[in-house]
N, C-alpha and C positions, 0 to 999 in steps of 0.2 A: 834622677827624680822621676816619680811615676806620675800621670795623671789620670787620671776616671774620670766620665759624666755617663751618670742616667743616662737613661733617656725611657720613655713610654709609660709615666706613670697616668693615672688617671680615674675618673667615678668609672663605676659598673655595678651594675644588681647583681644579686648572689646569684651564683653558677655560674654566670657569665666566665669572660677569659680577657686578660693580656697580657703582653709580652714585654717585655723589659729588656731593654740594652744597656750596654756599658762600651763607651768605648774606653779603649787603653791610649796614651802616647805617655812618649817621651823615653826613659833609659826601663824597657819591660822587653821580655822574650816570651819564649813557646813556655820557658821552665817554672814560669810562675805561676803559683797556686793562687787563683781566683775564685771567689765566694760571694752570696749575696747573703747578707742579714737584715734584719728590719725591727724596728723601734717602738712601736706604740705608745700614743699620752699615758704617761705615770707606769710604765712600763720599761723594764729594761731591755735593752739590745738582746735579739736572740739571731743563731745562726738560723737559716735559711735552707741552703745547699751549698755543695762548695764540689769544686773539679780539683783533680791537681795536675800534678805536671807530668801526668801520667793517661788522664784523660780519663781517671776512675770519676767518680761524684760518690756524695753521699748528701744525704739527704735528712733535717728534722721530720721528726714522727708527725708534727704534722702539715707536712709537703709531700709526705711520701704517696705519689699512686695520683698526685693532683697537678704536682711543678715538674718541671724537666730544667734542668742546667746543662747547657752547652756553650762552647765558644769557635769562633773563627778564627783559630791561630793567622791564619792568612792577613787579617784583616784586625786582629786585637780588638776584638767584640767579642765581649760574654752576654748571654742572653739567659733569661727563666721567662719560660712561658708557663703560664701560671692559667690553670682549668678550675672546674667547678669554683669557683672562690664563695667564699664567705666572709659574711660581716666582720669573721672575729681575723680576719687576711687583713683587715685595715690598718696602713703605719705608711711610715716611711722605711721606704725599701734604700741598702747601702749596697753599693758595687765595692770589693775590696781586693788585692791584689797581693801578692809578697813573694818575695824567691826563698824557696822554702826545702831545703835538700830531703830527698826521698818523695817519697811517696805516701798517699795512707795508709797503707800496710806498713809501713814501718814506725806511726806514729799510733797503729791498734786503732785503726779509723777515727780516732779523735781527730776533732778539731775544733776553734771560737773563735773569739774577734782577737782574742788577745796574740792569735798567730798572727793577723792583717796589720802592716805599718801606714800600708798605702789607702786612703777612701776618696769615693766619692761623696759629692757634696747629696746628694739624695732625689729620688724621685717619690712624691706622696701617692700612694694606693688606698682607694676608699670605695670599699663594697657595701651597698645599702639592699635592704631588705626588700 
């Protein structure tokens, strides 16, 4: 069984930045493809960014050139530092996990939540004008 927790959600004014963690425990390796997505009121789940097990990322159109995903295999901490933000970046942000064979190149860069089994319970991101 895997576990996640946020960590770093929080207010900020547009452009501002933070950074978000995830830690991992429990039965998780290096080979796990981890991702963040996020939620919005009356909104559905949308991916975020996601690494795989290969240490590619791929990123939503709109994260691309603003968020970075990385992680600490060392340590089982995924992080998105997250720049310029905007109002419309407000939700709850989900850390998710899964052992997922290959890579994204063998999945044609696809990915969504429906790959993740594993989440975390959520950290809130709320960017005001």
């Amino acid at each position: 069984q895997v576990q996640l927790a946020e960590f770093g959600g929080g207010s900020v004014q547009a452009g501002g930045s933070l950074r978000l963690s995830c830690v991992a425990s429990g039965d998780i390796n290096i080979n796990y493809w981890m991702g963040w997505f996020r939620q919005a009121p009356g909104k559905e789940r949308e991916g975020v960014a996601v690494i795989d097990n290969e240490g590619s990322t791929k990123y939503a159109d709109s994260a691309k050139g603003r968020f970075t995903i990385s992680k600490d295999s060392a340590n089982n901490t995924l992080y998105l530092q997250m720049n310029s933000l905007k109002p419309e970046d407000t939700a709850m942000y989900y850390c998710a996990a899964e052992d997922i064979v290959g890579g994204l190149g063998m999945y044609g860069g696809s990915w969504s939540d429906a790959d993740f089994n594993n989440w975390g319970q959520g950290t809130q991101v709320t960017v005001s004008l």
